[in-house]
C-alpha positions as CSV (number, residue, x, y, z in Angstrom):
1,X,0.0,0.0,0.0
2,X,1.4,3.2,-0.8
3,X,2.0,6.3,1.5
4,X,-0.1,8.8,1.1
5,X,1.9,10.9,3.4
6,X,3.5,13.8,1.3
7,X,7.6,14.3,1.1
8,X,8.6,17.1,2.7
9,X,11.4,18.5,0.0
10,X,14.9,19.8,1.7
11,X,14.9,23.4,2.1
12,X,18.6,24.3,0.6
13,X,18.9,27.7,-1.3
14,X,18.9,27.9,-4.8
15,X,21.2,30.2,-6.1
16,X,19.6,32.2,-8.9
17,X,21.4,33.1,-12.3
18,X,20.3,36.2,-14.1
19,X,21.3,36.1,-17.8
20,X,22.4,40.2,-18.5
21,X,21.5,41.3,-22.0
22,X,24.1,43.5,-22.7
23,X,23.7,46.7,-24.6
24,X,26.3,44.7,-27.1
25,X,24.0,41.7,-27.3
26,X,21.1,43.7,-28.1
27,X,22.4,45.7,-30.9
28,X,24.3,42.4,-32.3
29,X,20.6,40.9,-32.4
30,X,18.9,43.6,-33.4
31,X,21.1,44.4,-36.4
32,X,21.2,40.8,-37.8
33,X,16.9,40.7,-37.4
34,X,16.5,44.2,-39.4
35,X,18.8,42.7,-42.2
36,X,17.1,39.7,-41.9
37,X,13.6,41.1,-42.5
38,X,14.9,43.9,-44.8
39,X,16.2,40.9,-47.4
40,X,12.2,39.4,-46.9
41,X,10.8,42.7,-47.8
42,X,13.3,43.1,-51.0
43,X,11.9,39.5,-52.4
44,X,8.8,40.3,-51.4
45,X,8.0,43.6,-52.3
46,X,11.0,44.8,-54.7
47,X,11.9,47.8,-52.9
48,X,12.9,49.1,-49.0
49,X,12.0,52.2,-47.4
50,X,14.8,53.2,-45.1
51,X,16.7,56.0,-43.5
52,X,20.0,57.2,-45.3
53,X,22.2,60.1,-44.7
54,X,19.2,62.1,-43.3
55,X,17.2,61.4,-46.0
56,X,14.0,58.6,-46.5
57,X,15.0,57.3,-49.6
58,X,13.5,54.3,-51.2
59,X,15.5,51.1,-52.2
60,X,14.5,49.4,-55.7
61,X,15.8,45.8,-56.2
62,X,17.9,46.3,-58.9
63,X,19.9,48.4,-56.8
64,X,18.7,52.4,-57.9
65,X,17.7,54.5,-54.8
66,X,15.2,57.4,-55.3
67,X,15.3,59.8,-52.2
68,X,11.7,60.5,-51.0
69,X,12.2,63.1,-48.4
């Protein structure tokens, strides 16, 4: 017949580790997905919007770039 008596579990500390996101991490991530989705967008839609040189400027696939603003 089994116990139906429940375990008490030990009480030792658990040390927690926090994984830092380092302002290096994030920029290394977030540069890699905004290339990542800009190359979608180019074989999806055959152009990019994007800021350049303080100027919006438009980004055709075959590489000519009309500035809008």
């Amino acid at each position: 017949m089994k116990s139906t008596k429940k375990t008490q579990k030990s009480t030792l500390k658990i040390k927690r580790q926090t994984a830092y996101l380092t302002k290096r991490d994030v920029v290394r991530v977030a540069t890699t997905a905004i290339k990542k989705a800009s190359n979608q967008a180019m074989k999806t839609a055959g152009y990019v919007i994007k800021a350049e040189n303080g100027w919006v400027v438009r980004e055709n696939k075959d590489g000519s770039i009309d500035r809008i603003r």
